[in-house]
N, C-alpha and C positions, 0 to 999 in steps of 0.2 A: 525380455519383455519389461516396458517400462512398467515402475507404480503408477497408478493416479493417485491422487492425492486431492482430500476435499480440503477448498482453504477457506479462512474464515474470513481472508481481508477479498477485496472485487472492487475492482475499478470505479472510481468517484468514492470511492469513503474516506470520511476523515479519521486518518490514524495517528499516533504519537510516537516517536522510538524510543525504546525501552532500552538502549543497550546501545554503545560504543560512542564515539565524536560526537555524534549529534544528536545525542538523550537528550529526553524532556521537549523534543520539537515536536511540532505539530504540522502536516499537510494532508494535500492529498494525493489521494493513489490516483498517476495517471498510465501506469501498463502494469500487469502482472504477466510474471514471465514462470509460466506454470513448472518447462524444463529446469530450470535451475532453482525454483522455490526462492525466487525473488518478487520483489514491487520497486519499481520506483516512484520517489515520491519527490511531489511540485516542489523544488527551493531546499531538496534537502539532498545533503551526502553530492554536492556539485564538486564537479573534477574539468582539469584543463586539458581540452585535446590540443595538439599542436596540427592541424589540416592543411593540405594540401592545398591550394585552387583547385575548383570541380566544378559541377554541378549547384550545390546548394550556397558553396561559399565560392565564390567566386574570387575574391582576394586571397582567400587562403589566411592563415595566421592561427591565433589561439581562441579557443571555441568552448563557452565555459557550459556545462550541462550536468546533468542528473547521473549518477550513476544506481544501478543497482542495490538494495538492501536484504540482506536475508527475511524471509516472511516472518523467521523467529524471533528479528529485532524490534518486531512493529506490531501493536496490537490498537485496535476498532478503539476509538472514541465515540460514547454511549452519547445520543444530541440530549437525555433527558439527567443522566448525571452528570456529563461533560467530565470525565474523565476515565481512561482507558480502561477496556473491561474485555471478562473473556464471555463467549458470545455461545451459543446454542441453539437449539431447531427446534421450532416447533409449528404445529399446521392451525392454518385458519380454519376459521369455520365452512368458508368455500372448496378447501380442502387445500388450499396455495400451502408450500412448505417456505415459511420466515427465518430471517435469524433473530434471536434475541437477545437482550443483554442477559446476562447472568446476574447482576446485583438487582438493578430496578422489575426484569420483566419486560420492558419497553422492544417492541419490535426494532432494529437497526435496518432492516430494509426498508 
């Protein structure tokens, strides 16, 4: 039986990498891949496929993209400190459950 696992990054947030090549960059999250406790992120960690002709590529040749990053290399950039924070729950007053930054307070959702 799988874990589940609550993450702190979600699709459209702007994150930083913390760790390996491409420390101190900044994008956004555009897939979270929950099984492997990955994110990729827009313009970052890109790799060269060598493709076939198909479907999508029609020519075929070298096809430059995104690769996966571990979730543990990447953490939330706060929009009110603008710079990478770790993040926490807490509930609104309508009773919605938020994340928030941990230095300022500032909702991140």
């Amino acid at each position: 039986m799988a874990v589940r696992r609550a993450f702190s990054v979600h699709k459209n947030d702007l994150v930083m990498v913390i760790a390996g090549k491409e420390r101190g960059k900044r994008g956004k999250v555009l897939r979270v891949i929950r099984k492997r406790s990955a994110v990729v992120v827009e313009k970052i960690n890109i790799i060269k496929r060598h493709t076939r002709p198909g479907g999508k590529t029609p020519h075929g040749g070298i096809v430059e993209r995104e690769a996966p990053l571990h979730v543990s290399n990447v953490m939330v950039v706060c929009s009110r400190c603008d710079r990478p924070v770790r993040t926490g729950h807490s509930f609104l007053a309508d009773g919605r459950k938020v994340r928030v930054c941990k230095q300022c307070g500032e909702a991140v959702d």
